[in-house]
N, C-alpha and C positions, 0 to 999 in steps of 0.2 A: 316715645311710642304713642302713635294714635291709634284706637280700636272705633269702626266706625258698623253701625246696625243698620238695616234700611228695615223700614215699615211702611205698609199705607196700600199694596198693590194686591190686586183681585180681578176679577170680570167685572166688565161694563160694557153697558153696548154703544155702540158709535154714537159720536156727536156728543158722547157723553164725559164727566169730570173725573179726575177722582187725583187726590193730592201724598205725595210722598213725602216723609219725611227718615231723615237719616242722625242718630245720634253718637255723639263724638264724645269720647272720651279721653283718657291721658293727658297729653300734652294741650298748652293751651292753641286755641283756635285762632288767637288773634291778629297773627300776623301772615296766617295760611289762606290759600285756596281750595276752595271747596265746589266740585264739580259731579254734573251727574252723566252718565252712561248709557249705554242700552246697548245689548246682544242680542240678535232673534236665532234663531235655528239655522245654522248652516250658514251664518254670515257673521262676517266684521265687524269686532265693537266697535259702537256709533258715539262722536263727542255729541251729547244734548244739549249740556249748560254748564257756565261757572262762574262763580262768584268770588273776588278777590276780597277776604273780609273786615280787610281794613277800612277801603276806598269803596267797597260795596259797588265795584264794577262790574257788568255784569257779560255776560257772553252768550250767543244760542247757536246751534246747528241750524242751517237753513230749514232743512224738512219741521221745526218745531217753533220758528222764529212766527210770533205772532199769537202762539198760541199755550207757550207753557211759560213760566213765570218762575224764577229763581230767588229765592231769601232766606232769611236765616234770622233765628231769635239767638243772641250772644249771649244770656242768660240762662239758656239750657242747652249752648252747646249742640243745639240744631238747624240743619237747612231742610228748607224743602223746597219741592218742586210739585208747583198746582199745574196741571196739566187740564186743558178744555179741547173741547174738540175733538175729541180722539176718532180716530179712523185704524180701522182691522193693520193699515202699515203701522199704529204705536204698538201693537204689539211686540213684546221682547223681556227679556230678566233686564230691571235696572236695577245700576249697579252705584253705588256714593263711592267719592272718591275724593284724596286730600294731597295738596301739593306742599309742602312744608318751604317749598322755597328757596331750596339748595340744591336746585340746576337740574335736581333729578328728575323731575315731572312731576306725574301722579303716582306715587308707589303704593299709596297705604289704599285701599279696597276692603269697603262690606263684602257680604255673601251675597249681595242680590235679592230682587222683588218681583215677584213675575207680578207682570202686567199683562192680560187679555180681553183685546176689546172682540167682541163679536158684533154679527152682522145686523 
């Protein structure tokens, strides 16, 4: 069983930073992916990022490629996601997410971080 928290997300205004982190618990991380999210209102959850935490691979959605950064400390069982640059489209609830590796995808899911960049 994984239980996974997201933390880090508020207002900020465009062009501006602000870094997420999601903490994991239960099962160990080590041989998992660990990926991040984002819903906005009225639309389709977006793949952001992920990170395979063995090989420390990493992956970005185009709209964020260049500008958010995926990692994780193994010793407490956290990723995060520094995000720069933000523009009124990063607005959304993001969401941490864990792939255990057994074909099923991503099943295990925090609650969500709203993020809101204004203008």
């Amino acid at each position: 069983q994984v239980q996974l928290v997201e933390s880090g997300g508020g207002l900020v205004e465009a062009g501006g930073s602000l870094r997420l982190s999601c903490a994991a618990s239960g099962r160990t991380l080590s041989r998992y992916s660990m990926g991040w999210f984002r819903e906005a209102p009225g639309k389709e959850r977006e793949f952001v990022a992920d990170i395979f935490w063995s090989s420390g691979n990493t992956r970005y959605g185009d709209s964020v490629k260049g500008r958010f950064t995926i990692s994780g400390d193994k010793s407490k069982n956290t990723v995060y996601l520094q995000m720069n640059s933000l523009n009124f489209e990063d607005t959304a609830v993001y969401y941490c997410a864990a792939d255990a590796q057994t074909g099923r995808g991503y099943v295990y899911w925090g609650q969500g971080t709203q993020v809101t960049v204004s203008a």
